[in-house]
PDB file of N, CA, C and O in Angstrom:
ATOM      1  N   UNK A   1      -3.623 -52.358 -24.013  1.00  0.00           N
ATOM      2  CA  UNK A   1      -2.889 -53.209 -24.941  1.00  0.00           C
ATOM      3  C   UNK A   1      -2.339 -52.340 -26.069  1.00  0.00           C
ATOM      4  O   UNK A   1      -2.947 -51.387 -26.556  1.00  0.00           O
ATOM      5  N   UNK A   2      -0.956 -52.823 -26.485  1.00  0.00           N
ATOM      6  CA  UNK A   2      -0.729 -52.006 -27.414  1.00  0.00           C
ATOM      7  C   UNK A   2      -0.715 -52.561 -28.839  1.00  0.00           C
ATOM      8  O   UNK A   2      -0.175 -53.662 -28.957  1.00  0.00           O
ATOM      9  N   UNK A   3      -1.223 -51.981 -29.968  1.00  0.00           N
ATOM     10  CA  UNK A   3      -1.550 -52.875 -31.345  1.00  0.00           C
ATOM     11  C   UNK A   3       0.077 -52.551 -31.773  1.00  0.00           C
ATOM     12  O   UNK A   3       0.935 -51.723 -31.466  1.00  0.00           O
ATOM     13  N   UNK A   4      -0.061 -53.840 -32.758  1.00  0.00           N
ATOM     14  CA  UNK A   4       1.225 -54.345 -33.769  1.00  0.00           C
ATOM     15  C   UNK A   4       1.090 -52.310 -34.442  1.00  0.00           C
ATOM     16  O   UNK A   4       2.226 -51.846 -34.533  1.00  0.00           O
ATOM     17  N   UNK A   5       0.521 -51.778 -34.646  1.00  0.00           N
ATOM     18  CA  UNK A   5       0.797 -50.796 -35.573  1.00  0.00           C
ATOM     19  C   UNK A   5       1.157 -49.420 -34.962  1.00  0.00           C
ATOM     20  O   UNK A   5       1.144 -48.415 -35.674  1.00  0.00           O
ATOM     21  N   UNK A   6       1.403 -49.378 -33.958  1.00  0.00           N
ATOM     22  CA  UNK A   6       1.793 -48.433 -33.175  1.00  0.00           C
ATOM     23  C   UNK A   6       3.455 -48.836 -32.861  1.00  0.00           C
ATOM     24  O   UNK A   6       4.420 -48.091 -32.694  1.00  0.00           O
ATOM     25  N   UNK A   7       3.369 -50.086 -32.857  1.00  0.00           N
ATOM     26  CA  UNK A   7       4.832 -50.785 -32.934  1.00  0.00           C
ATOM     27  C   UNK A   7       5.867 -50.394 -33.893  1.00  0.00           C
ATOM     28  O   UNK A   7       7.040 -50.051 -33.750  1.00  0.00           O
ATOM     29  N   UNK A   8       5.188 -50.525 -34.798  1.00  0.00           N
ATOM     30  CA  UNK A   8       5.712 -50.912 -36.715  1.00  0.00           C
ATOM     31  C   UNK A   8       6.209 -49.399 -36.304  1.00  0.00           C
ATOM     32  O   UNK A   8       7.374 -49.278 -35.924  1.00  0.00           O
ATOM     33  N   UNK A   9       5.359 -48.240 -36.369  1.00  0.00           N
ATOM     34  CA  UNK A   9       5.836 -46.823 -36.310  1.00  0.00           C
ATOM     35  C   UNK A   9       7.462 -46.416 -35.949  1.00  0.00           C
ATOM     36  O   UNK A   9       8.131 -45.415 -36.208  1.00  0.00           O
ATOM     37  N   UNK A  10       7.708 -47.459 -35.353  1.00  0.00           N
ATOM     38  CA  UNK A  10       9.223 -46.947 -34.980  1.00  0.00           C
ATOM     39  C   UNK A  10       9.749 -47.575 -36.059  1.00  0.00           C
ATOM     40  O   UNK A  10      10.693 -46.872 -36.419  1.00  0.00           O
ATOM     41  N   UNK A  11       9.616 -48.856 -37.027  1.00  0.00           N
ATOM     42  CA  UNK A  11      10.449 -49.347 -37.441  1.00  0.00           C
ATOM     43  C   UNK A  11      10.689 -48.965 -38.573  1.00  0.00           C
ATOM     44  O   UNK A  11       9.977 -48.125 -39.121  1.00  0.00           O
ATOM     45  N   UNK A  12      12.361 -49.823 -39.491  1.00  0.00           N
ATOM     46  CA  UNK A  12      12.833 -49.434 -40.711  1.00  0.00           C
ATOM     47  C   UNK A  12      11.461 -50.356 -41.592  1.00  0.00           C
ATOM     48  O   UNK A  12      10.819 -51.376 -41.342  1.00  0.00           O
ATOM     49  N   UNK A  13      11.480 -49.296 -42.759  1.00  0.00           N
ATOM     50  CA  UNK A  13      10.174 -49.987 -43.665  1.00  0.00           C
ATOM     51  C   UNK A  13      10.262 -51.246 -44.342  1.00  0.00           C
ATOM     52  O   UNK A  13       9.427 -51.650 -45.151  1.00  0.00           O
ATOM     53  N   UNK A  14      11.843 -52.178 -43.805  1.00  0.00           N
ATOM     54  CA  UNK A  14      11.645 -53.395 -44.237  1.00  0.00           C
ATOM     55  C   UNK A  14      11.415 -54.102 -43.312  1.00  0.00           C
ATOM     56  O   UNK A  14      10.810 -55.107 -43.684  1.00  0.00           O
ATOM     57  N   UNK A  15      11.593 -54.077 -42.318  1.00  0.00           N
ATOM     58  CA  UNK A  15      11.094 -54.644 -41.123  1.00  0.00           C
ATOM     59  C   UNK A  15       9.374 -54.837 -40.888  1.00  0.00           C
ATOM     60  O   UNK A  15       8.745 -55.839 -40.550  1.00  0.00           O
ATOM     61  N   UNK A  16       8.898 -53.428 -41.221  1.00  0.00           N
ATOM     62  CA  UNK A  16       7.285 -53.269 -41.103  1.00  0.00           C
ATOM     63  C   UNK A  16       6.749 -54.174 -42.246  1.00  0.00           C
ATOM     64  O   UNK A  16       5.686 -54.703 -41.921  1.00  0.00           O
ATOM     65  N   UNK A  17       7.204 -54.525 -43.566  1.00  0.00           N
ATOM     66  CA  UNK A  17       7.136 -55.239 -44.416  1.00  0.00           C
ATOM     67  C   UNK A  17       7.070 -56.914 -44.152  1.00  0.00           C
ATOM     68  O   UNK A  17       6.225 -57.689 -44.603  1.00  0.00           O
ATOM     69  N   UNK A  18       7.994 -57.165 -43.455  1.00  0.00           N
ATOM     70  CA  UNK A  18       8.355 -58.197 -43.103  1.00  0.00           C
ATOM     71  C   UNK A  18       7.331 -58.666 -42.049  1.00  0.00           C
ATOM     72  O   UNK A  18       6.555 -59.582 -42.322  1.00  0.00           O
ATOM     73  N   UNK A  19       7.315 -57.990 -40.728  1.00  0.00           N
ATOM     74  CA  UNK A  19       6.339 -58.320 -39.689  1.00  0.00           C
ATOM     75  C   UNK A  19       5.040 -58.499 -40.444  1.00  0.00           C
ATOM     76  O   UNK A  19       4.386 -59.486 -40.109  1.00  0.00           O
ATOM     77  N   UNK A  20       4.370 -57.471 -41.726  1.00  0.00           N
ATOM     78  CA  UNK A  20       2.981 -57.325 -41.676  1.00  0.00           C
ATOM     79  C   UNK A  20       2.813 -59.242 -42.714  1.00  0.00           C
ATOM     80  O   UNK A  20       2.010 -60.167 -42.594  1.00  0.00           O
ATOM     81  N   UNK A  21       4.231 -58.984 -43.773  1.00  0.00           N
ATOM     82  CA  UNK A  21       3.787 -60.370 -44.359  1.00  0.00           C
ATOM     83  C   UNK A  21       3.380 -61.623 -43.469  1.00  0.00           C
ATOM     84  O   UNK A  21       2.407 -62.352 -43.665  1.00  0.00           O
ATOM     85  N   UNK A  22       4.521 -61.750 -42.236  1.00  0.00           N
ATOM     86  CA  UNK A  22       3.914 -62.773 -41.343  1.00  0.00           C
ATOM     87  C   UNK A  22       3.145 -62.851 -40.717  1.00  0.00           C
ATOM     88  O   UNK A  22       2.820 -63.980 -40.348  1.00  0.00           O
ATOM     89  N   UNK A  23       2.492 -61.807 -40.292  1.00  0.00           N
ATOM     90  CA  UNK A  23       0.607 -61.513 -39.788  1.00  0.00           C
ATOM     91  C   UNK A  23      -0.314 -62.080 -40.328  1.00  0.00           C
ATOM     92  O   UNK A  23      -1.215 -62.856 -40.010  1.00  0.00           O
ATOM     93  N   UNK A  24       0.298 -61.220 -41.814  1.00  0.00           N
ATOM     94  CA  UNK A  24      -1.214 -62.049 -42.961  1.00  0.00           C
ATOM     95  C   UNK A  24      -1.170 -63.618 -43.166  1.00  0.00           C
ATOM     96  O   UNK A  24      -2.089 -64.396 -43.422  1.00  0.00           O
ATOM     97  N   UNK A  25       0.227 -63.853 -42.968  1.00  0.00           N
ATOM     98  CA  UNK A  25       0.716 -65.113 -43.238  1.00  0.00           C
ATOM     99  C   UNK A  25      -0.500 -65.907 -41.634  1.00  0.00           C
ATOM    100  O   UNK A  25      -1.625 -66.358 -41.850  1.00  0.00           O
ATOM    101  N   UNK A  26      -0.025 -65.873 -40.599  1.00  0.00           N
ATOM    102  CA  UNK A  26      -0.504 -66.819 -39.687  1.00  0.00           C
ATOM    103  C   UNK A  26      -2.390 -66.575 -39.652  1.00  0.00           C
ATOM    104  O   UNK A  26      -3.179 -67.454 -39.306  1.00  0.00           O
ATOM    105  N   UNK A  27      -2.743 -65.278 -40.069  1.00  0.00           N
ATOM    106  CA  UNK A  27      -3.944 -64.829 -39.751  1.00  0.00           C
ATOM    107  C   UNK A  27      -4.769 -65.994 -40.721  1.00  0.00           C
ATOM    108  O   UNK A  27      -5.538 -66.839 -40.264  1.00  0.00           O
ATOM    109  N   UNK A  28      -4.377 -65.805 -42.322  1.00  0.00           N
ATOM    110  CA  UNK A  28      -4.604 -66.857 -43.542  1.00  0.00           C
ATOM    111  C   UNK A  28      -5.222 -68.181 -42.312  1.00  0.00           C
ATOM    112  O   UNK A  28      -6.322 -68.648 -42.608  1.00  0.00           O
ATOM    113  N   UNK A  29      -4.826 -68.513 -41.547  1.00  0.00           N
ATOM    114  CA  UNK A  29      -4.659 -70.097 -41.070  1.00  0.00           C
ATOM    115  C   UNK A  29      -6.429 -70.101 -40.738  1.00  0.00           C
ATOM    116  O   UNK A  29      -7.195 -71.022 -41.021  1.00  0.00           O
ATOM    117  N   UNK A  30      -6.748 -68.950 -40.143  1.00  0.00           N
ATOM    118  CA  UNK A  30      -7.956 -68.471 -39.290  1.00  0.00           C
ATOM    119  C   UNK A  30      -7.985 -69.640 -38.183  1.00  0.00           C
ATOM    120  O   UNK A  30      -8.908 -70.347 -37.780  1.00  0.00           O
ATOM    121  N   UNK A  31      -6.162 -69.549 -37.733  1.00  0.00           N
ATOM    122  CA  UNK A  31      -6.403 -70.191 -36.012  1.00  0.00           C
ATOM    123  C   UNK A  31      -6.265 -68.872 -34.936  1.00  0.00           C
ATOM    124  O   UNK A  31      -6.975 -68.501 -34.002  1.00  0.00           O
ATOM    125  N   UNK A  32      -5.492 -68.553 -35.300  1.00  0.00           N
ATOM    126  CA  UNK A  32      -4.883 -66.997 -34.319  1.00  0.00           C
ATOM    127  C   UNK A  32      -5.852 -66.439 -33.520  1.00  0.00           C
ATOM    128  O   UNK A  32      -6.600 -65.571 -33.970  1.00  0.00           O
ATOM    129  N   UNK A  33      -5.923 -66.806 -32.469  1.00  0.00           N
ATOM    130  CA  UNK A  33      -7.013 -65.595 -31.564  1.00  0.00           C
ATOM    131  C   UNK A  33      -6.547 -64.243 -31.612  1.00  0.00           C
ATOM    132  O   UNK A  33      -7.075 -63.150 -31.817  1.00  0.00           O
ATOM    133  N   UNK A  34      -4.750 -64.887 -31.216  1.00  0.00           N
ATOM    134  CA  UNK A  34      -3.796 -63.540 -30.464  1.00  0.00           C
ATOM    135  C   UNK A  34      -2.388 -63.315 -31.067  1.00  0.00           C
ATOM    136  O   UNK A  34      -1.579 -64.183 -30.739  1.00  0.00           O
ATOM    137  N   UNK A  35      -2.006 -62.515 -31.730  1.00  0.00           N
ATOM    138  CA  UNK A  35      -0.236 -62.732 -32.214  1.00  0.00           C
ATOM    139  C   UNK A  35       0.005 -61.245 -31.415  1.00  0.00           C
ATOM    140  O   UNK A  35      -0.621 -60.195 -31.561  1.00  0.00           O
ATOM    141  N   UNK A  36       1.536 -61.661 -30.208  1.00  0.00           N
ATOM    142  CA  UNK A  36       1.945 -60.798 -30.218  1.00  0.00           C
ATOM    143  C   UNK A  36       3.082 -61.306 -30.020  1.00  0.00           C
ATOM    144  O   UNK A  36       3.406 -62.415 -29.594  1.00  0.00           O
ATOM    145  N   UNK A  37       3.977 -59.984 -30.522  1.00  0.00           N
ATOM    146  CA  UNK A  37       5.463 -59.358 -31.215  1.00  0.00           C
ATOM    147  C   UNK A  37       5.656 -59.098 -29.628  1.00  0.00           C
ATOM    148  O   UNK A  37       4.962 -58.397 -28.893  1.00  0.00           O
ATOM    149  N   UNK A  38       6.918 -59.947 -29.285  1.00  0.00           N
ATOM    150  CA  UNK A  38       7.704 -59.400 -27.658  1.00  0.00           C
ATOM    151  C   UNK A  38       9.302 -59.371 -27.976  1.00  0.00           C
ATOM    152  O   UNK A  38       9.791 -59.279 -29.102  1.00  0.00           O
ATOM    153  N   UNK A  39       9.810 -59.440 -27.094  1.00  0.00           N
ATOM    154  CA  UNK A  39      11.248 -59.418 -27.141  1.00  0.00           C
ATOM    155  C   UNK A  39      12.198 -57.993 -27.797  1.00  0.00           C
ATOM    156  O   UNK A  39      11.771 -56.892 -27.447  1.00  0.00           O
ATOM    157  N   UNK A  40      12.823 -58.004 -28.259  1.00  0.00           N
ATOM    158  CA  UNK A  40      13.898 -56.430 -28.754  1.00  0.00           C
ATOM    159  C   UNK A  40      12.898 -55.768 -29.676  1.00  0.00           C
ATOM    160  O   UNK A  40      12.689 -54.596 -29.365  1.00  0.00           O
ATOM    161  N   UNK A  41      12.200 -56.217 -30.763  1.00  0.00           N
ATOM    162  CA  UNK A  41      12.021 -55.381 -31.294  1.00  0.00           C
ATOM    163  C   UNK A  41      10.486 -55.687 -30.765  1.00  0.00           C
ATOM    164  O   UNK A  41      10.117 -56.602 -31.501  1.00  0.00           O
ATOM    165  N   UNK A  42       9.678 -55.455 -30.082  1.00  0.00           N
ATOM    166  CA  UNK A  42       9.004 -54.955 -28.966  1.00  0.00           C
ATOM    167  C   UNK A  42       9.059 -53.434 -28.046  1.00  0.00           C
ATOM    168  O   UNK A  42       8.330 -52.459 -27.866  1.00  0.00           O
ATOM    169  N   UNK A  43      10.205 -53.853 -27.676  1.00  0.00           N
ATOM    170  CA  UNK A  43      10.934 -53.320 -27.015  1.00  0.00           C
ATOM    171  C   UNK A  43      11.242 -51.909 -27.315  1.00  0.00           C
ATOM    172  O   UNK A  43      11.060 -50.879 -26.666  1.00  0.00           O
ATOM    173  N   UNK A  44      11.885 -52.199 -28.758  1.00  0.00           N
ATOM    174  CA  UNK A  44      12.456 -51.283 -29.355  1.00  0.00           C
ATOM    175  C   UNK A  44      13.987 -51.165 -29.303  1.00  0.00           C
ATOM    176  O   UNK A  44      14.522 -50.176 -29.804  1.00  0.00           O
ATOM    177  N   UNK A  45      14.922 -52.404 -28.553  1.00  0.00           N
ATOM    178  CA  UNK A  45      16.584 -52.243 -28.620  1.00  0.00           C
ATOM    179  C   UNK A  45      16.770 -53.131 -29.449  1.00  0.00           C
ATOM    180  O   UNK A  45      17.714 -53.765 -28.978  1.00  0.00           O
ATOM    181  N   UNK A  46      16.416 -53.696 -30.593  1.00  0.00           N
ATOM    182  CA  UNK A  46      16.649 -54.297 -31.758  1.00  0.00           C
ATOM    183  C   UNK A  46      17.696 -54.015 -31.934  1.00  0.00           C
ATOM    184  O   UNK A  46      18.036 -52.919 -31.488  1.00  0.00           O
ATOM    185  N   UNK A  47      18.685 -54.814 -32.634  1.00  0.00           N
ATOM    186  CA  UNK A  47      19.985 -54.616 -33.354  1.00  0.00           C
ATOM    187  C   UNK A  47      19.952 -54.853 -35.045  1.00  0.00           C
ATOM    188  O   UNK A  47      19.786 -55.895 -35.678  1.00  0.00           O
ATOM    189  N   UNK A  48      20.042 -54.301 -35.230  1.00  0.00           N
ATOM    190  CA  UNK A  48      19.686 -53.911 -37.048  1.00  0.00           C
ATOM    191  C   UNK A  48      21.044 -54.531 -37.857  1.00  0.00           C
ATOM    192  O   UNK A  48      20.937 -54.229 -39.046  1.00  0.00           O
ATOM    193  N   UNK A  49      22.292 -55.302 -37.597  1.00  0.00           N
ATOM    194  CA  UNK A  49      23.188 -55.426 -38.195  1.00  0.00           C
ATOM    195  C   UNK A  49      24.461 -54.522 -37.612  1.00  0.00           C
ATOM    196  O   UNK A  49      25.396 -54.404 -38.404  1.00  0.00           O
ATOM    197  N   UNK A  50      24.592 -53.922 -36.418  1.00  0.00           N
ATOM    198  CA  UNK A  50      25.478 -53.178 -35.373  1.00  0.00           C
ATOM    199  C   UNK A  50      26.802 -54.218 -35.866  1.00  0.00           C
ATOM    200  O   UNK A  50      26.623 -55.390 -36.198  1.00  0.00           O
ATOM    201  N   UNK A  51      28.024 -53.604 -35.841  1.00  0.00           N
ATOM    202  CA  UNK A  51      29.449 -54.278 -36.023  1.00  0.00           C
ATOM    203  C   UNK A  51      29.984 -53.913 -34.300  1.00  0.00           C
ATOM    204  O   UNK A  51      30.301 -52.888 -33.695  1.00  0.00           O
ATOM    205  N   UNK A  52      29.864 -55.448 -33.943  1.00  0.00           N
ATOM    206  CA  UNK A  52      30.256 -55.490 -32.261  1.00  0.00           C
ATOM    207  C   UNK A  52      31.563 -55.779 -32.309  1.00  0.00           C
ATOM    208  O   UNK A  52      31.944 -56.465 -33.257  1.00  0.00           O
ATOM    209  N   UNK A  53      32.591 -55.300 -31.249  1.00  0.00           N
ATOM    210  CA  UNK A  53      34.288 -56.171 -31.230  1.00  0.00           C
ATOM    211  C   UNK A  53      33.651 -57.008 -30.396  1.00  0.00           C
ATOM    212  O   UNK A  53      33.068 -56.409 -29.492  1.00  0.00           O
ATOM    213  N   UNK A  54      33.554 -58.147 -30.374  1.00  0.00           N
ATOM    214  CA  UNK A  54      34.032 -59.336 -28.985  1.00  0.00           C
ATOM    215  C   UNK A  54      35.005 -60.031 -28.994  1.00  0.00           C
ATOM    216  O   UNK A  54      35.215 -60.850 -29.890  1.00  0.00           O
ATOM    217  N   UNK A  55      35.921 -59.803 -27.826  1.00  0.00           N
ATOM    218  CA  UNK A  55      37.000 -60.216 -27.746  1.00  0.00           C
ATOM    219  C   UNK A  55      38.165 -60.208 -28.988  1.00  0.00           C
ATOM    220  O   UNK A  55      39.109 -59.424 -29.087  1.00  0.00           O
ATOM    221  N   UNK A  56      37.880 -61.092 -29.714  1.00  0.00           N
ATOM    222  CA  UNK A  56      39.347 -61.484 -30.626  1.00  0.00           C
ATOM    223  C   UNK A  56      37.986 -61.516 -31.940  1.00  0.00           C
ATOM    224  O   UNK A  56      38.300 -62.088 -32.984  1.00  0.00           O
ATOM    225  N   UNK A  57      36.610 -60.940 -31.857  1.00  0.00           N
ATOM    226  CA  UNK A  57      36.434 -61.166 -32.906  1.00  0.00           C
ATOM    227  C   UNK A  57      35.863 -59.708 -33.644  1.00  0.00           C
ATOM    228  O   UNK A  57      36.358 -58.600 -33.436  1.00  0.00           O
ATOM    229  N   UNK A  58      35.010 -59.917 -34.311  1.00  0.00           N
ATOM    230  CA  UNK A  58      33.972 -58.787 -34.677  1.00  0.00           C
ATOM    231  C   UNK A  58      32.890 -58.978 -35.349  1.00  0.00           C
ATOM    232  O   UNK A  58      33.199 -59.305 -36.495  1.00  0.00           O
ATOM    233  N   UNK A  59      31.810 -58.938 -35.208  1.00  0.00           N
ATOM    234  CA  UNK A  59      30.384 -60.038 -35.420  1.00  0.00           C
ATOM    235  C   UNK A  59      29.617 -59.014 -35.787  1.00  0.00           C
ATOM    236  O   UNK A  59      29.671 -58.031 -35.048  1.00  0.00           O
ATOM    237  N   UNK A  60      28.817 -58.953 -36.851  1.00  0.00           N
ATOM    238  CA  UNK A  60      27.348 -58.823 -36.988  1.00  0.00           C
ATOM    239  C   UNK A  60      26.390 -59.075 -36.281  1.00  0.00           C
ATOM    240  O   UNK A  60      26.094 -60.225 -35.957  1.00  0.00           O
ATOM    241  N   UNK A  61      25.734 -58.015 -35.918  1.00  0.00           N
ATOM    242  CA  UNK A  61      24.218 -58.916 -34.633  1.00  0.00           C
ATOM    243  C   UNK A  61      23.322 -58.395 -35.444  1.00  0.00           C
ATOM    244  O   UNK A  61      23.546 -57.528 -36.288  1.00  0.00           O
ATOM    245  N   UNK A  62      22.344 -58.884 -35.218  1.00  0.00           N
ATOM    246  CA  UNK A  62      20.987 -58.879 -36.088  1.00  0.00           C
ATOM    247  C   UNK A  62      20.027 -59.661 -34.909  1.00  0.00           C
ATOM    248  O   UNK A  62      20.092 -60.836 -34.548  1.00  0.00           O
ATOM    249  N   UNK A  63      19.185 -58.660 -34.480  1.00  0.00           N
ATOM    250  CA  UNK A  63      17.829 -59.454 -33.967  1.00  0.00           C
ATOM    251  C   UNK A  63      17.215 -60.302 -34.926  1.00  0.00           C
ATOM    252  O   UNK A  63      17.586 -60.310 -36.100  1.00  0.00           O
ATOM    253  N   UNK A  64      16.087 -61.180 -34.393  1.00  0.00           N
ATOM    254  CA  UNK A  64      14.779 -61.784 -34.742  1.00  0.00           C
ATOM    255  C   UNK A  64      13.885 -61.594 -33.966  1.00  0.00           C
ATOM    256  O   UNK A  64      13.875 -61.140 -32.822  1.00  0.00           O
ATOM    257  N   UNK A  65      12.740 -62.135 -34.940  1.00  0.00           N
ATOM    258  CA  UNK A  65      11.276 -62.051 -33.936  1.00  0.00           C
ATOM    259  C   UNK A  65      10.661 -62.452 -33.459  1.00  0.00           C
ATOM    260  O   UNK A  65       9.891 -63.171 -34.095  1.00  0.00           O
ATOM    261  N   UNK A  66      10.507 -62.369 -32.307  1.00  0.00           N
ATOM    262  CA  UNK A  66       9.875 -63.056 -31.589  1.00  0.00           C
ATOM    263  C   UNK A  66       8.135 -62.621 -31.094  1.00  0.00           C
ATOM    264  O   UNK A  66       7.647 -61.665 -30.492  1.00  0.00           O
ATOM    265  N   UNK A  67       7.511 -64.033 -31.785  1.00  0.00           N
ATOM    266  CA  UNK A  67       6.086 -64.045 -32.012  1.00  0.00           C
ATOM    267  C   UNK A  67       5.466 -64.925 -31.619  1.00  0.00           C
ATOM    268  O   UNK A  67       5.791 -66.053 -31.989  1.00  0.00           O
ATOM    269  N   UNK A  68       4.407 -64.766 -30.779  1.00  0.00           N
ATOM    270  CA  UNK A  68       3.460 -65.716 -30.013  1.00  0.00           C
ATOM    271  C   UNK A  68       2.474 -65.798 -30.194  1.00  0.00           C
ATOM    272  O   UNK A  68       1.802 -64.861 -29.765  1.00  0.00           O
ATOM    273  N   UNK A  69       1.868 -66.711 -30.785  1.00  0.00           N
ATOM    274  CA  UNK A  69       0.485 -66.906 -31.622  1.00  0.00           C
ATOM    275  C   UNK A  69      -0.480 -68.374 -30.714  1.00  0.00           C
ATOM    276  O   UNK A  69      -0.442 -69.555 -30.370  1.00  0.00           O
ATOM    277  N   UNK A  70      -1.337 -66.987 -30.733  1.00  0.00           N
ATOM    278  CA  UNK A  70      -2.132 -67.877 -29.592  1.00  0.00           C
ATOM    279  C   UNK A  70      -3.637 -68.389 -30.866  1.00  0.00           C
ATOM    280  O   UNK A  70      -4.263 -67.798 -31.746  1.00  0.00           O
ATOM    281  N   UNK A  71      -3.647 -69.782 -30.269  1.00  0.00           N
ATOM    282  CA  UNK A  71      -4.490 -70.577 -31.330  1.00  0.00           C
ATOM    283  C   UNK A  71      -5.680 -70.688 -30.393  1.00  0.00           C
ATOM    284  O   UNK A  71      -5.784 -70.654 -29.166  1.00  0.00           O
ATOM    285  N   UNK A  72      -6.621 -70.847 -31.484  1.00  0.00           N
ATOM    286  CA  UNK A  72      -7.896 -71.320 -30.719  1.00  0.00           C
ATOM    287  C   UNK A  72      -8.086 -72.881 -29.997  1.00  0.00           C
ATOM    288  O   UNK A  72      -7.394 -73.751 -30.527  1.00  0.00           O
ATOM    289  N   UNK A  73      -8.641 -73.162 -29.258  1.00  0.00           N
ATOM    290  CA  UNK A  73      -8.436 -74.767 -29.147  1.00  0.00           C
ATOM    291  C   UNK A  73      -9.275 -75.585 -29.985  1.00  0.00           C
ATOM    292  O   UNK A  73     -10.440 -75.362 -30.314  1.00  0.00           O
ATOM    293  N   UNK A  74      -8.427 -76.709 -30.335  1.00  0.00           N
ATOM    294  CA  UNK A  74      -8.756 -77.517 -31.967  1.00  0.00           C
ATOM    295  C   UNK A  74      -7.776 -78.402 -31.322  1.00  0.00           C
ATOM    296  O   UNK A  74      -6.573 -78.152 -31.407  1.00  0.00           O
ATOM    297  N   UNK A  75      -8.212 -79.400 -30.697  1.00  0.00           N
ATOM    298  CA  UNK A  75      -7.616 -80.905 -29.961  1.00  0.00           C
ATOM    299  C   UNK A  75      -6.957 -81.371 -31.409  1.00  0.00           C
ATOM    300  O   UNK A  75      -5.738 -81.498 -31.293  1.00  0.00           O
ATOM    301  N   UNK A  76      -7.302 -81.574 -32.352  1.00  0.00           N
ATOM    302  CA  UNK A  76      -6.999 -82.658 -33.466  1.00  0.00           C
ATOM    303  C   UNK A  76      -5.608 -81.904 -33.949  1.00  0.00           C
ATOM    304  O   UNK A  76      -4.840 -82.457 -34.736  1.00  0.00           O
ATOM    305  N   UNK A  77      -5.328 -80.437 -33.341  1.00  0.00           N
ATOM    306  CA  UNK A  77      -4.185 -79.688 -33.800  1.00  0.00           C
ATOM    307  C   UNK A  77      -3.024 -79.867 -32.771  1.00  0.00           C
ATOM    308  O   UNK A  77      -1.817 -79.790 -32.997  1.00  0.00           O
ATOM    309  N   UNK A  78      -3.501 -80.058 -31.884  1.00  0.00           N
ATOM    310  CA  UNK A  78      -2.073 -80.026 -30.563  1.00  0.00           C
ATOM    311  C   UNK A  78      -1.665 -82.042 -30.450  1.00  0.00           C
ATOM    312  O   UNK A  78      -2.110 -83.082 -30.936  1.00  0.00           O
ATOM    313  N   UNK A  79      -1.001 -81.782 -29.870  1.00  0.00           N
ATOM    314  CA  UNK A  79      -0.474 -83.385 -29.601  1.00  0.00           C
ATOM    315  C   UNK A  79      -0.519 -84.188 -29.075  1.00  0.00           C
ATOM    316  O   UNK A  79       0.170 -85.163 -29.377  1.00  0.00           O
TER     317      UNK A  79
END
């Protein structure tokens, strides 16, 4: 398995900022068994704000994050 902090290592230091606030943020809940970070910036092909042409236009891309937080089971919490 690979930890969130071996991750962060590649990233810009607002990003690592950002990910660690929402860690502490879901951890606070003390539901979290499991949070893991998948998708681009996982990955590592994140798009940081890249200026793309498409077609007739020219766009800003910017990833998000994608985070999966695995809860303990607590019936009175699910639906």
């Amino acid at each position: 398995m690979i930890h969130l902090n071996e991750k962060l290592s590649k990233l810009l230091q607002d990003k690592i900022v950002e990910l660690d606030l929402i860690k502490d943020r879901i951890v606070k809940t003390k539901l979290a068994e499991m949070i893991i970070l998948y998708g681009s910036y996982a990955r590592g092909d994140f798009k940081n704000g890249q200026i793309v042409d498409i077609g007739d236009s020219i766009v800003q891309r910017r990833s998000d994050y994608d985070i999966l937080v695995v809860i303990k089971d607590q019936p009175e919490l699910l639906w």
